[in-house]
LOPANU-322399 format. One record per residue: residue in one letter; x, y, z of N, C-alpha, C in turn. Coordinates in steps of 0.2 Angstrom, whole numbers, padded with zeros to 4 digits, always signed. Example, Ala and Ser with C-alpha at 12.3 -4.5 7.8 and 13.67 -1.06 7.14 Angstrom:
2
a+0066-0028+0039+0062-0022+0039+0066-0016+0039
s+0064-0011+0035+0068-0005+0036+0064+0000+0039
//
This chain:
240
x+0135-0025-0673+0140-0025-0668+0145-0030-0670
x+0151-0027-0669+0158-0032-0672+0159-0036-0666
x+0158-0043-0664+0160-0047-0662+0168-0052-0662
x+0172-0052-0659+0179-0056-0658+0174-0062-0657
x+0176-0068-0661+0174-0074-0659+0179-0077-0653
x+0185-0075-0655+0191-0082-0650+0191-0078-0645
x+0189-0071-0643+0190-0068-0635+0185-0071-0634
x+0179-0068-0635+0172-0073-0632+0173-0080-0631
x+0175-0086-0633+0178-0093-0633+0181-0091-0627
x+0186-0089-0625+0191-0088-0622+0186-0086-0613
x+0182-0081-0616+0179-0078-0610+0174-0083-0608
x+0172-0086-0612+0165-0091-0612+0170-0096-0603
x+0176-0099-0605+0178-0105-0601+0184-0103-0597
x+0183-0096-0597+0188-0095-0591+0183-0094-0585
x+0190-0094-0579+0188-0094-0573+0186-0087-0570
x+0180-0086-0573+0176-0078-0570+0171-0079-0568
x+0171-0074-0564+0162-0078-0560+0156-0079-0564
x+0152-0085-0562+0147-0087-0567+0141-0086-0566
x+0138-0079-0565+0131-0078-0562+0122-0085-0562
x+0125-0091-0570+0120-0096-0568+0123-0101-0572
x+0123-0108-0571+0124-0113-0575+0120-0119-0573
x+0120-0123-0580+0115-0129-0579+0114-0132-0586
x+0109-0139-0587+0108-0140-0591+0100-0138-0594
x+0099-0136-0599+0094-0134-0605+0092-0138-0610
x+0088-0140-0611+0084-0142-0617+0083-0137-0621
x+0083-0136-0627+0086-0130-0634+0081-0133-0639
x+0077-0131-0643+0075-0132-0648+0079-0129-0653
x+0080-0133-0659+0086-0131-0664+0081-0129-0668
x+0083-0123-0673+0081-0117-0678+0077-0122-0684
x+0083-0126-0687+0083-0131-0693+0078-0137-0692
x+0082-0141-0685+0078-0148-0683+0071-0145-0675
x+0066-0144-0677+0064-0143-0669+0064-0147-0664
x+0065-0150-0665+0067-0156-0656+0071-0153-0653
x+0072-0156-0647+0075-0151-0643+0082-0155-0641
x+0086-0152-0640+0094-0154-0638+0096-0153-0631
x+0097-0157-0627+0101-0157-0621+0107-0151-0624
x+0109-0146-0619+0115-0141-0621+0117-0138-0612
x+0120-0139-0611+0124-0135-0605+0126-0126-0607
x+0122-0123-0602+0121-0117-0604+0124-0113-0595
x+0128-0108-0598+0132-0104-0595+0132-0098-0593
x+0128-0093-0591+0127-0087-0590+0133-0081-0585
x+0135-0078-0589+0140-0072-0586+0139-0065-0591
x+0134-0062-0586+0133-0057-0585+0126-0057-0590
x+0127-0052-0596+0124-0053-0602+0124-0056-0608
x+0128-0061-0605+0129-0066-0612+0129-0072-0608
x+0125-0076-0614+0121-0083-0613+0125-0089-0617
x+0130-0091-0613+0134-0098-0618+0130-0102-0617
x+0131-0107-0625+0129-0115-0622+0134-0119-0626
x+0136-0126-0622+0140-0132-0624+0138-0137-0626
x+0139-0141-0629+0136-0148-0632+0137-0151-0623
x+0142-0153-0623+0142-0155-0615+0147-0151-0611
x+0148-0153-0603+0148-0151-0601+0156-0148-0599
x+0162-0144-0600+0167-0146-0598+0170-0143-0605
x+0167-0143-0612+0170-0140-0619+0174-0135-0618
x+0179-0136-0621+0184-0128-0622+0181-0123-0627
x+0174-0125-0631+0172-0121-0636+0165-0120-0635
x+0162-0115-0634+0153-0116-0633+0152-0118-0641
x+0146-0120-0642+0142-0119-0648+0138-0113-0652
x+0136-0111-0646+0134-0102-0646+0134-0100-0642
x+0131-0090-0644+0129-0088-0638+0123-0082-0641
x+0120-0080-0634+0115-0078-0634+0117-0070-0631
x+0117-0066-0632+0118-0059-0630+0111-0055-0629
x+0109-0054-0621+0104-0055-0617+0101-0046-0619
x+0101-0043-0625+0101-0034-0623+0093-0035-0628
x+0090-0032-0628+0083-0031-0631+0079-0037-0632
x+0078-0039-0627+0076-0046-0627+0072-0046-0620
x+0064-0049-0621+0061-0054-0616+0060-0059-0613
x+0059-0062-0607+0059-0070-0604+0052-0068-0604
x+0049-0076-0608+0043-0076-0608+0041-0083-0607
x+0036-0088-0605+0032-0093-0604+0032-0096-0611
x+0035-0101-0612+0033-0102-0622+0025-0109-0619
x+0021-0107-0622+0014-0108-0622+0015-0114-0628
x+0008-0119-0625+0008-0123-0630+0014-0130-0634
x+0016-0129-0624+0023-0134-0624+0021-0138-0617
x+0023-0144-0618+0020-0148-0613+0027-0149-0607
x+0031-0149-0609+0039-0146-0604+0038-0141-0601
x+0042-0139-0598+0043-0133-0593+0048-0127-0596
x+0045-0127-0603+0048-0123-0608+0047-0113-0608
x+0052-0112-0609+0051-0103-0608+0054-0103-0615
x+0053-0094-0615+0057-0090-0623+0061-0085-0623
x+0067-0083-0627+0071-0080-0624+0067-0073-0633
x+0062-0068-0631+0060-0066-0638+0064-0059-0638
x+0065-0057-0644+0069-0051-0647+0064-0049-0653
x+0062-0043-0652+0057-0039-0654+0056-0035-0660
x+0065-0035-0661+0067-0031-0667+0066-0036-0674
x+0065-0032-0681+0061-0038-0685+0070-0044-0687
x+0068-0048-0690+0075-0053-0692+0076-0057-0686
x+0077-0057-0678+0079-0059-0675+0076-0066-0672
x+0079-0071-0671+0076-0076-0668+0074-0078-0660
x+0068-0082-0660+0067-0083-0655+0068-0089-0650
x+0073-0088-0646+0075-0097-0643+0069-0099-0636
x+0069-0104-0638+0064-0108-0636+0069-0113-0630
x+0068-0113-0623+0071-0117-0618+0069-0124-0612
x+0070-0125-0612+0066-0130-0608+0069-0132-0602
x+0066-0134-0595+0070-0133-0589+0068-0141-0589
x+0072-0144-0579+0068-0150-0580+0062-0150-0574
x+0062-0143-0570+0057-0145-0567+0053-0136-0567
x+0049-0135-0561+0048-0130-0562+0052-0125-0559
x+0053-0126-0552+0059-0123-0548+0065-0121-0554
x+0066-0126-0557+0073-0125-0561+0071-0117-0566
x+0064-0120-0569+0062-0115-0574+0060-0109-0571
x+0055-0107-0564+0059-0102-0565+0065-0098-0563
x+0069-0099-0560+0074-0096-0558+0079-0097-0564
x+0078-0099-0571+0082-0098-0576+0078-0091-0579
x+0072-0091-0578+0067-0086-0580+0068-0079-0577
x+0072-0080-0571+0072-0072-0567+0079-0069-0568
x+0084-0077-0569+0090-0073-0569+0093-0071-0575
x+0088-0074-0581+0088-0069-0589+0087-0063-0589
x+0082-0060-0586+0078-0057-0585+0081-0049-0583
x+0086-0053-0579+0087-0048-0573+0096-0048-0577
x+0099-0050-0583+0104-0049-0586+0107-0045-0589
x+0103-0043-0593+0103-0035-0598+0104-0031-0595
x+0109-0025-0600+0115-0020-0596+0108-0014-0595
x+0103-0015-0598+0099-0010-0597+0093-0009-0594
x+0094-0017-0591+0089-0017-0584+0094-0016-0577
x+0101-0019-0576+0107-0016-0572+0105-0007-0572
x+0107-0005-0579+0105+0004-0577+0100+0006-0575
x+0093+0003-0575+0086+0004-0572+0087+0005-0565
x+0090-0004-0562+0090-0005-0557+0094+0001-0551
x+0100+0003-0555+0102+0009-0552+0101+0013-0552
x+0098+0016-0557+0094+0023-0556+0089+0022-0551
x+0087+0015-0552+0079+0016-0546+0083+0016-0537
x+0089+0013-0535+0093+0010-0530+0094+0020-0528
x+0099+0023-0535+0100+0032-0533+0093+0034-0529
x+0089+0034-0533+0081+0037-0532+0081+0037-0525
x+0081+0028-0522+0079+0026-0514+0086+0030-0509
x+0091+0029-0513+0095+0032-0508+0096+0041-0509
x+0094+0044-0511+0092+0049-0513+0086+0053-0507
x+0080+0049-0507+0073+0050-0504+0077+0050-0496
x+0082+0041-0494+0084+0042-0487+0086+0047-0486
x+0093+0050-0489+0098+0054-0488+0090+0062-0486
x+0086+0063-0490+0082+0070-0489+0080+0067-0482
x+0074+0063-0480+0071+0061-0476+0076+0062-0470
x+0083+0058-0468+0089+0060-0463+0089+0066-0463
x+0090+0071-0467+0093+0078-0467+0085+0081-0463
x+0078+0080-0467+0075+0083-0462+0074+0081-0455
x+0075+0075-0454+0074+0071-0446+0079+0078-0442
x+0085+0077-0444+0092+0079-0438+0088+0087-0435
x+0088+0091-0431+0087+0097-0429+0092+0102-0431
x+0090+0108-0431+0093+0113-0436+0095+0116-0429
x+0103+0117-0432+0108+0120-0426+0108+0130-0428
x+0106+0131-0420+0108+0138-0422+0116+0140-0422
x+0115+0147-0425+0122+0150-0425+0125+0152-0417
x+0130+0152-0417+0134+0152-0411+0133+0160-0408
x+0131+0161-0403+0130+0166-0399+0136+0170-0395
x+0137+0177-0396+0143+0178-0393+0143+0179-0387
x+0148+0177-0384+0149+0177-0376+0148+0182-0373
x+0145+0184-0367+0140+0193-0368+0144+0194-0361
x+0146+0192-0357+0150+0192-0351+0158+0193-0352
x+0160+0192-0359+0170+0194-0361+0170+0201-0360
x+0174+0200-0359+0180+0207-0361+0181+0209-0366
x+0180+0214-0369+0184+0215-0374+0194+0218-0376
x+0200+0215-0376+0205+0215-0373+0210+0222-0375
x+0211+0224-0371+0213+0232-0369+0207+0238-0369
x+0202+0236-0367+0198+0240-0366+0198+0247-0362
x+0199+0255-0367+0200+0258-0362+0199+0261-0355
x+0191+0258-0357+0187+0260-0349+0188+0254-0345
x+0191+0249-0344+0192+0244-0340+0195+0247-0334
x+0192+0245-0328+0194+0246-0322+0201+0245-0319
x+0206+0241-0323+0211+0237-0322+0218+0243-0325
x+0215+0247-0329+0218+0252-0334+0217+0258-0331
x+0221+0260-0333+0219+0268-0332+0220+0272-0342
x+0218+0276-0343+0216+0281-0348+0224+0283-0351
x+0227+0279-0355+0235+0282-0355+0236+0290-0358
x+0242+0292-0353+0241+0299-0354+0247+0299-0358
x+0251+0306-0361+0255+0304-0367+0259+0303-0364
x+0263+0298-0366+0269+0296-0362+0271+0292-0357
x+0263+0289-0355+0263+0287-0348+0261+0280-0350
x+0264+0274-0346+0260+0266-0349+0259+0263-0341
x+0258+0266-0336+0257+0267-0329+0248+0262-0330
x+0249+0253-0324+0243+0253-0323+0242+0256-0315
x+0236+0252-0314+0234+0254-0305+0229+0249-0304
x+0228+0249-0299+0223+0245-0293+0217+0248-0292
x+0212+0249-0293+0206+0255-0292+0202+0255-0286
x+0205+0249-0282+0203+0247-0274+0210+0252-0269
x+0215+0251-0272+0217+0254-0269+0220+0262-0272
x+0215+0265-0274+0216+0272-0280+0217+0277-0272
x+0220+0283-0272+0220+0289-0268+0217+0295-0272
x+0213+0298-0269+0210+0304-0270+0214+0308-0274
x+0220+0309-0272+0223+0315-0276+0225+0311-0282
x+0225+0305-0284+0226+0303-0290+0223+0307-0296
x+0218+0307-0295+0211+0309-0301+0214+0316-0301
x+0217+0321-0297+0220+0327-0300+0227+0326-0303
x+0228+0320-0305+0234+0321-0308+0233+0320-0317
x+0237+0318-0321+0238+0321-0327+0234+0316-0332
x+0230+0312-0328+0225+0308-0332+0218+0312-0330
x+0216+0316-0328+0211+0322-0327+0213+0328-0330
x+0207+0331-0333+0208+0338-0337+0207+0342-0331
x+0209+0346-0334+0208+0355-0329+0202+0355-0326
x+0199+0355-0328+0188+0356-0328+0187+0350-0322
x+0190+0346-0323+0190+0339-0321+0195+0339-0312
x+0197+0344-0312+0203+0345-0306+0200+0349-0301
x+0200+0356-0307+0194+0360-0302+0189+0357-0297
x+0184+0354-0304+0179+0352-0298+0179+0348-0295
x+0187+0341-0294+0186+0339-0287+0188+0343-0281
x+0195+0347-0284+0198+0354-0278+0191+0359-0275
x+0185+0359-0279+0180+0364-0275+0176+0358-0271
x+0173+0353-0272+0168+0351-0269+0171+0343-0266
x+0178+0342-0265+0181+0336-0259+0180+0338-0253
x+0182+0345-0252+0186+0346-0245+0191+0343-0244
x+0187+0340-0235+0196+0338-0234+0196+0328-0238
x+0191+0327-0241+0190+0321-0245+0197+0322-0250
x+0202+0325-0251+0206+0327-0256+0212+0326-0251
x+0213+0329-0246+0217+0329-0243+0221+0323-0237
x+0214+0319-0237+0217+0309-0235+0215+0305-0239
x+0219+0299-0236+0219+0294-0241+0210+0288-0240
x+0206+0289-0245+0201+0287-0245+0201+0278-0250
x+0195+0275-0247+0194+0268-0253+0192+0269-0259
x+0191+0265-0261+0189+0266-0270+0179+0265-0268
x+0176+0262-0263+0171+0261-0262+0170+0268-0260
x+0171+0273-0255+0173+0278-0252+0171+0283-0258
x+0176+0285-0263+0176+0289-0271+0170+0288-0273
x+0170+0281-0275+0163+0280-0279+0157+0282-0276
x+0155+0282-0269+0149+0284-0265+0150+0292-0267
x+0157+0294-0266+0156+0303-0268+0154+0304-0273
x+0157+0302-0278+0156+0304-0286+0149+0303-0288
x+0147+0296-0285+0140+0295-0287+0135+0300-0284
x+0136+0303-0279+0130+0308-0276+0130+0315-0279
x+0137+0314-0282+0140+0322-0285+0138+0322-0292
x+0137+0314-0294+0134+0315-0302+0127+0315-0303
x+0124+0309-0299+0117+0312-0298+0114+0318-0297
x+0117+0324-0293+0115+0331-0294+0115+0332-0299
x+0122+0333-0303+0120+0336-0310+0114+0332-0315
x+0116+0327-0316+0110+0324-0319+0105+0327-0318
x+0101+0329-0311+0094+0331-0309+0093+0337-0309
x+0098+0343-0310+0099+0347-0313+0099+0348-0320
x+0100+0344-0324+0101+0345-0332+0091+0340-0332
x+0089+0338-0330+0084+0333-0330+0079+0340-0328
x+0079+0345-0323+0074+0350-0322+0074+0355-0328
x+0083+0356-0328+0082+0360-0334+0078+0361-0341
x+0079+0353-0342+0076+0352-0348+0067+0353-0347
x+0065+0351-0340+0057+0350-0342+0058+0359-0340
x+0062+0362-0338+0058+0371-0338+0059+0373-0345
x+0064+0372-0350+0064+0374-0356+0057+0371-0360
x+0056+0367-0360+0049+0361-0361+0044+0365-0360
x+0042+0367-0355+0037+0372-0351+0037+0378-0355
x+0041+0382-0357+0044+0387-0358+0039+0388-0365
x+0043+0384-0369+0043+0383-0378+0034+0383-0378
x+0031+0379-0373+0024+0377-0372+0021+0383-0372
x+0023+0387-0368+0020+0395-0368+0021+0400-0372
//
């Protein structure tokens, strides 16, 4: 990986948020004693400074395939920063008390770009599980039912209407209809006849619409009873 030194310098002491800082004990590669170092954490990269306040760090550590582990058989409050790939080196850290050690230990840990991706894959996962869990909690909305009591608008057979005849755009009142209306030109022939044979003088005054309807209705019910015997004598009939 090609590295910019002077941007990183640059990035190491500028004013960007600093997820940890503090002083460190560092054991040196060359000399193993350990060196007081002021160490800088932003994001996944591990500065440290001879002291405190340098316009230059000394190094850095780039936190990607890498372990925070307890360095063993150190009498300090010593961890390890180990990279696992062959050549790599292993930094050896030391806190000054335990508190301090771990909380340098969780927040190396938790610095690599490929534990962040973990982390949000697992964060998707949880918000995922709610968002399904919500969606079964709510009740299932039925489809909307249509209004069974509307009109449907200009209805021929509406009472309000009469049947337009050609020519005609004539409404009426059905409460107040007259008898000899129904022989006029919104009734067929067939349909004249038989009120002229069987009104009387029902035809010849002026009657209510409640009046009509009690006629009509006694006058349709016969036929119906009529077509209703017919059928069960032909019934009979075919039976034989």
């Amino acid at each position: 990986m090609k590295i910019n030194e002077k941007n990183l310098a640059q990035f190491a002491v500028a004013k960007t948020p600093v997820d940890r800082e503090g002083w460190l004990l560092k054991r040196g590669e060359v000399n193993k004693s350990f060196q007081r170092r002021w160490f800088t954490l932003k994001g996944n990269l591990l500065f440290y400074f001879e002291k405190k306040g340098d316009k230059d760090p000394m190094g850095l550590i780039i936190l990607e395939g890498c372990t925070i582990e307890l360095a063993e058989n150190e009498e300090l409050f010593a961890f390890k920063i180990m990279f696992h790939s062959a050549g790599n080196r292993t930094y050896i850290l030391s806190a000054d008390s335990q508190e301090n050690m771990e909380s340098w230990m969780k927040a190396l840990a938790c610095a690599s770009y490929d534990y962040m991706k973990l982390m949000v894959a697992e964060l998707q996962r949880q918000l995922d599980e709610v968002n399904e869990a919500e969606r079964k909690r709510k009740p299932k909305m039925s489809p909307p039912q249509p209004l069974r009591n509307s009109l449907p608008v200009n209805r021929s057979d509406s009472c309000l209407c009469r049947h337009q005849a050609a020519g005609s755009n004539h409404r009426f009142n059905p409460f107040n209809t007259k008898a000899e209306d129904l022989s006029k030109s919104d009734a067929t022939e067939d349909e004249k006849k038989s009120t002229n044979e069987n009104s009387g003088k029902l035809m010849g005054s002026k009657q209510s619409f409640i009046e009509l309807h009690e006629y009509y209705g006694r006058h349709f019910r016969k036929l119906f009873e009529e077509q209703r015997q017919n059928r069960s004598h032909n019934k009979l009939q075919q039976l034989e």
